[in-house]
C-alpha positions as CSV (number, residue, x, y, z in Angstrom):
1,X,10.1,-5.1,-14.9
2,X,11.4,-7.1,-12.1
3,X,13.1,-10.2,-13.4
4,X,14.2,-13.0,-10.1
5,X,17.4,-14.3,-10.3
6,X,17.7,-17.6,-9.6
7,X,18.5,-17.4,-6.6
8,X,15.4,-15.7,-5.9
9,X,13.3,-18.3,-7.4
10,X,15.0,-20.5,-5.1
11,X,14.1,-18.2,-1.3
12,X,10.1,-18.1,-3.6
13,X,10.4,-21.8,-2.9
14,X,11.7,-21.6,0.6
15,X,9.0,-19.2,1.0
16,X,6.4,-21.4,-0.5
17,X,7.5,-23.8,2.1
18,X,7.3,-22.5,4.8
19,X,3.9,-20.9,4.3
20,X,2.8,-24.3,4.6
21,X,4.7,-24.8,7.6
22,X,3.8,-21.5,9.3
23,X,-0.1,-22.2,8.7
24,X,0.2,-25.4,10.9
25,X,1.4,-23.3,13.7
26,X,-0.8,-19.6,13.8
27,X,0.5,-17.2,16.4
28,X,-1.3,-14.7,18.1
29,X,-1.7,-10.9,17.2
30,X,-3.5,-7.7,18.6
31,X,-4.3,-5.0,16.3
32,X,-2.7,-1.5,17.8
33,X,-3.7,1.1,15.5
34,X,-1.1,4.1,15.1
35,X,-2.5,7.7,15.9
36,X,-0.4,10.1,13.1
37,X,0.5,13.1,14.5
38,X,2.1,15.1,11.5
39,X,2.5,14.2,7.4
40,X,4.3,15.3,4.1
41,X,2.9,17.0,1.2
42,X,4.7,16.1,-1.6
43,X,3.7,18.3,-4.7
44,X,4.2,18.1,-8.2
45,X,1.7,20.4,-9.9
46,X,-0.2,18.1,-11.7
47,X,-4.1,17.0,-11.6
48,X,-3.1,14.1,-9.0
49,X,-1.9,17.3,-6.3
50,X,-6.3,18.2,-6.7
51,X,-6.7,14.8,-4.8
52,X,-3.6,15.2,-2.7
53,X,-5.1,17.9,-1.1
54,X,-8.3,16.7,-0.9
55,X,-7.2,13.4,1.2
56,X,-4.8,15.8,3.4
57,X,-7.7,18.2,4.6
58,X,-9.9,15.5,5.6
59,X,-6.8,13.5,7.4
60,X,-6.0,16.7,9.0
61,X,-9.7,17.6,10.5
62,X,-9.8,14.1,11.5
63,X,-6.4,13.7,13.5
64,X,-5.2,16.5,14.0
65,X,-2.1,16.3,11.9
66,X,1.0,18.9,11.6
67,X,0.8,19.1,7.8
68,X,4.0,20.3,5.9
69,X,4.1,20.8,2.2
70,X,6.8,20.4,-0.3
71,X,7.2,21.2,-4.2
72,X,9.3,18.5,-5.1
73,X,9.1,19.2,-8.7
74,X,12.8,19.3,-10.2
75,X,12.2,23.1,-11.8
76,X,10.2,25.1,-9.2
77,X,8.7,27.5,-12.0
78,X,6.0,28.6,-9.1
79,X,7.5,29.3,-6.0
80,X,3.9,30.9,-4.3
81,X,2.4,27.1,-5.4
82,X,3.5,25.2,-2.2
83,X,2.3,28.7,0.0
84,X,-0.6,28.8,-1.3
85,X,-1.5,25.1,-0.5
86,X,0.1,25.2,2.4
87,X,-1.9,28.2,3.7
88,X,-5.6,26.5,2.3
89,X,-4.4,23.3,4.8
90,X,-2.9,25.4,7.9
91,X,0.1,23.8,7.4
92,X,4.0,25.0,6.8
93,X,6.1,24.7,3.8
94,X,9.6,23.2,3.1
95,X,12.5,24.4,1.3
96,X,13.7,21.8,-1.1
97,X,17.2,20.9,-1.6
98,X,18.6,20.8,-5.3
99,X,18.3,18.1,-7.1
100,X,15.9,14.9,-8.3
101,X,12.4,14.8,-7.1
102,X,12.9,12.2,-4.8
103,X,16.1,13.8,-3.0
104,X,13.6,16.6,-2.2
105,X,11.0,14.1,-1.0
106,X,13.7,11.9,0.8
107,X,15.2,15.2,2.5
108,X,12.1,16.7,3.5
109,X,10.9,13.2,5.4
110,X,14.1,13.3,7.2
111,X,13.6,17.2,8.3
112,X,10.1,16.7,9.2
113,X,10.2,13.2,11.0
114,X,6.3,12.6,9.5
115,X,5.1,9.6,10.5
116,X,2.9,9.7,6.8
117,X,3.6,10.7,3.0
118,X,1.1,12.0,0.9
119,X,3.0,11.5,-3.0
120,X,0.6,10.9,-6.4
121,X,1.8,8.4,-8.7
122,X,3.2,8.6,-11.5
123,X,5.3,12.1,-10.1
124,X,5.2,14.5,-12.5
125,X,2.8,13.3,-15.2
126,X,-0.5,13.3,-15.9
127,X,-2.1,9.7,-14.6
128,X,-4.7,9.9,-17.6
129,X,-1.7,10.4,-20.4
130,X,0.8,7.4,-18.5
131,X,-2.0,5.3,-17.4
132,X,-0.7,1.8,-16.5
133,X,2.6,2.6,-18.4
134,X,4.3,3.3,-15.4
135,X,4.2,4.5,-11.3
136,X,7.1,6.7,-12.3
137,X,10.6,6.5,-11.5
138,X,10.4,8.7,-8.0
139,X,7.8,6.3,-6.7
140,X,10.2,3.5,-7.1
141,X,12.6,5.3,-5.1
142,X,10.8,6.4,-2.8
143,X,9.1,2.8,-2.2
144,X,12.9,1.4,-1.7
145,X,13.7,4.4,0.5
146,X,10.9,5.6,2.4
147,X,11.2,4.7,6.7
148,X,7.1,5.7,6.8
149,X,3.9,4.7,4.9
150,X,3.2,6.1,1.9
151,X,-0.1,7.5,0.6
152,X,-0.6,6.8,-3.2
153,X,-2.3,9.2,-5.4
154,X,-3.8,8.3,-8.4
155,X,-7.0,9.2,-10.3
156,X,-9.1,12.0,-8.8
157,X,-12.7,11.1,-7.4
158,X,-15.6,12.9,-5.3
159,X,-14.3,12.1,-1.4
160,X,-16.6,12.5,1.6
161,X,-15.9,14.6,4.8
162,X,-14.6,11.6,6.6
163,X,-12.6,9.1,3.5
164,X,-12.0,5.6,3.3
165,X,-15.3,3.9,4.4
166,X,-14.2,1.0,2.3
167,X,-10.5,-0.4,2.8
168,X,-9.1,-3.4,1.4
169,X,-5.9,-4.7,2.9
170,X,-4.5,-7.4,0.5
171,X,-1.6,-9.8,0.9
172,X,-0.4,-12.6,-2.2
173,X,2.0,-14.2,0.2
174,X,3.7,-14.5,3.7
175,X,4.4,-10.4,4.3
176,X,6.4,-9.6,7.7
177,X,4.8,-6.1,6.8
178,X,1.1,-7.9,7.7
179,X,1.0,-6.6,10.8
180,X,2.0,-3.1,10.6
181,X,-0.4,-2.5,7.4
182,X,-3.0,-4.2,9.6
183,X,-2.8,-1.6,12.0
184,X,-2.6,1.0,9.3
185,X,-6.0,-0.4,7.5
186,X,-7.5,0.2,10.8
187,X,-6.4,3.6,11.5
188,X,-7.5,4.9,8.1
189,X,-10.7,3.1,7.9
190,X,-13.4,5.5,8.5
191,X,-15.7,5.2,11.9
192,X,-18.1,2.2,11.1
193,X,-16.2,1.6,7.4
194,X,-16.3,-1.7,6.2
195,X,-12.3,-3.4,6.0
196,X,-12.0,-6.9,3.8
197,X,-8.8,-9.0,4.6
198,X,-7.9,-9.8,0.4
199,X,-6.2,-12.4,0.1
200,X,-5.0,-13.4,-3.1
201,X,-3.8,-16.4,-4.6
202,X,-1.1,-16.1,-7.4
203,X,-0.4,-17.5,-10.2
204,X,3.7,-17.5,-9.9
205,X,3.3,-18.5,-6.0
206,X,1.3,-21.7,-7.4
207,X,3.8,-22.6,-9.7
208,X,6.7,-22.4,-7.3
209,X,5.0,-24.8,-4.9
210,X,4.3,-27.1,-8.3
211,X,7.9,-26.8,-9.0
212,X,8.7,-27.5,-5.3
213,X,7.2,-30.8,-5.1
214,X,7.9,-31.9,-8.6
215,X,11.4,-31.5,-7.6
216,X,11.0,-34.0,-4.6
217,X,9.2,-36.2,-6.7
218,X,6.3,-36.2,-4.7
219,X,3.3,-36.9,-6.4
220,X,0.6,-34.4,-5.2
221,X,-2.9,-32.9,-6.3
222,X,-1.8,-29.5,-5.3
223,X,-3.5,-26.6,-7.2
224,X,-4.7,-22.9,-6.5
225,X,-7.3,-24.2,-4.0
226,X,-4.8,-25.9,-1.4
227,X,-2.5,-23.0,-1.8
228,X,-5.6,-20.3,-1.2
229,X,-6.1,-22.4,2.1
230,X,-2.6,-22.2,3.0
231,X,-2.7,-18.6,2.8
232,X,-5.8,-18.3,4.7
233,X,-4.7,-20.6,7.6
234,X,-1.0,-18.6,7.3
235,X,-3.3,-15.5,8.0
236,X,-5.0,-16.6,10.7
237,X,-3.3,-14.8,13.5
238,X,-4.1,-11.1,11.4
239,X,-7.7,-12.0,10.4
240,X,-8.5,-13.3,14.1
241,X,-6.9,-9.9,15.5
242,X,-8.9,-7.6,12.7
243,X,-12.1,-9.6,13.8
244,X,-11.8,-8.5,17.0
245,X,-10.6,-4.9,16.6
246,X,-13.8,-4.8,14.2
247,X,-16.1,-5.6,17.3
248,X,-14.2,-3.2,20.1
249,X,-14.1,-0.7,17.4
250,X,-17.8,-1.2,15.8
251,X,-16.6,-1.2,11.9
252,X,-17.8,-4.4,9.3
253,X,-14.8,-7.0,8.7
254,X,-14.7,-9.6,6.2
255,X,-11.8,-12.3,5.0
256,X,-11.6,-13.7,1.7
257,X,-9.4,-15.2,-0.8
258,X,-9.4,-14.5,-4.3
259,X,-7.7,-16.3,-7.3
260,X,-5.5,-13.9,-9.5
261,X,-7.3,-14.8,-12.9
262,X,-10.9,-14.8,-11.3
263,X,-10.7,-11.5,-9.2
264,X,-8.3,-9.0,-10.5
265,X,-7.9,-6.3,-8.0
266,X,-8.3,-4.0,-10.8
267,X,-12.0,-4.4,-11.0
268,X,-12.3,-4.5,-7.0
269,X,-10.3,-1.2,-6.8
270,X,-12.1,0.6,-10.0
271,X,-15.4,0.7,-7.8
272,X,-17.4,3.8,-7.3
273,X,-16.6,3.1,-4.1
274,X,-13.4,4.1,-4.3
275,X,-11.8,1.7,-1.7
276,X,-8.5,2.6,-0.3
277,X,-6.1,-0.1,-0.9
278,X,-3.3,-1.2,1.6
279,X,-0.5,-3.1,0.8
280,X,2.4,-4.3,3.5
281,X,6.0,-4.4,1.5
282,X,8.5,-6.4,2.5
283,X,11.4,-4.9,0.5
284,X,13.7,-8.2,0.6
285,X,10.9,-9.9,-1.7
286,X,11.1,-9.7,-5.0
287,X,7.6,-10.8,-5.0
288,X,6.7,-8.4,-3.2
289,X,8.4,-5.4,-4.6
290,X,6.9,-6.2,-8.2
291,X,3.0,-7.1,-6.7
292,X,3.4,-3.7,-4.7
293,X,4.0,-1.8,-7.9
294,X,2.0,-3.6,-10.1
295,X,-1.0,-3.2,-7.7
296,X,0.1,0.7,-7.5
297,X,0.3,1.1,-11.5
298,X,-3.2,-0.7,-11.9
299,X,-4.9,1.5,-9.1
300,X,-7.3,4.1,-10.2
301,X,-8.0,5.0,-6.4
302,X,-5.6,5.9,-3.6
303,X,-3.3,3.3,-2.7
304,X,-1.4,3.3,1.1
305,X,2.0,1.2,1.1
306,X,3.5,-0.2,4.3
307,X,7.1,-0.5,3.9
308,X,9.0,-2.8,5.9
């Protein structure tokens, strides 16, 4: 789907670099964990808008939120739909402008100033029918577009009073997003959850260093195993900051790194658990726009996005 130019092979190798660079010299962070006050409903009248709703009841019971609700679909065949949820969560509805799903969804964040979107993926199909086809052409937008997090939708499961107890916050690479969807993982995590720093090691990210040092003609035993302790020594500064928010708030914390061909997140994220995943995006990566919706389209259970 996403093909790099070269010249965005070339910034992957300038990335590469100064991973390596950056993990010599760990900075400092404190984790500062946002308190939502009000979200978006986007609905599109299919099964996902079942678990939509689910998530946005317990969200609201557990912060308090100002909940608006908007029927984004591009023919409105319903107009009671959106009411009717709307009323079942206390909340108001929206008015949608004319046009494409995601203008509706776009025009509605910028009338509500939410500080969360609630949007299933793919938008307007059935997730069982499209499977890992596709996250749908208004996710893509909306993930190029969207000022706030956004709150992914997929398959629907049994959810407890109080959701999230498990949350995995995974990064592939250097991610100036890190911190924020640190602070997000946190917030949603349930009271005394269990959050696990995933880092993962990439095939593509291991190749560019390869390629990097081939072209200097340097010699050098590097493999996935130096470039999985790069990443963890890059991610230093966020796992030393989670470690301590997990004690001052009283929730588990783990760090590991995982290899792309030995620990799919697909498997991790298929659990009966049914983890929430959270994923920073840096929209000037390429690698990072196509491991953000790869990681969405692979997802059977909710996945939160960090844009940045």
């Amino acid at each position: 789907m996403f093909e790099p130019t070269q010249t965005e092979v070339d910034q992957d190798v300038h990335k590469s670099i100064d991973l390596f660079e950056r993990a010599m010299q760990p900075g400092s962070l404190t984790i500062a964990p946002p308190e939502p006050e009000s979200l978006l409903l986007a609905l599109d009248a299919s099964a996902q808008d079942e678990m939509s709703v689910a998530i946005v009841q317990r969200l609201k019971a557990r912060f308090d939120l100002k909940v608006t609700v908007i029927d984004a679909r591009d023919r409105v065949e319903n107009p009671d739909y959106a009411a009717g949820i709307a009323s079942k969560l206390q909340g108001s509805t929206l008015t949608s402008v004319e046009g494409e799903a995601y203008e509706k969804i776009q025009q509605g964040l910028e009338a509500t100033g939410c500080d969360l979107l609630v949007v299933p993926s793919p938008f307007g199909r059935d997730i069982d029918k499209v499977g890992e086809d596709s996250t749908g052409t208004v996710m893509d937008v909306l993930l190029a577009r969207s000022n706030v997090p956004v709150l992914v939708t997929r398959k629907t499961y049994p959810i407890a009073d109080v959701p999230f107890a498990h949350v995995f916050l995974a990064m592939s690479a250097e991610n100036e997003a890190a911190p924020q969807a640190g602070n997000w993982a946190v917030t949603m995590l349930a009271p005394s959850g269990n959050l696990q720093l995933m880092l993962v090691v990439e095939d593509e990210a291991v190749e560019n260093m390869q390629a990097m040092l081939k072209a200097m003609h340097q010699e050098a035993d590097f493999n996935a195993e130096k470039y999985g302790e790069a990443l963890r020594r890059s991610f230093v500064p966020l796992h030393t900051a989670l470690m301590n928010a997990s004690r001052e708030r009283k929730f588990k914390y783990s760090c590991d790194v995982y290899h792309e061909r030995h620990a799919p997140l697909q498997e991790l994220t298929s659990d009966k658990r049914h983890p929430l995943l959270v994923l920073g995006f840096e929209r000037a990566d390429h690698l990072s726009q196509g491991y953000v919706h790869d990681r969405i389209r692979r997802a059977e259970n909710t996945v939160l996005v960090i844009p940045r």
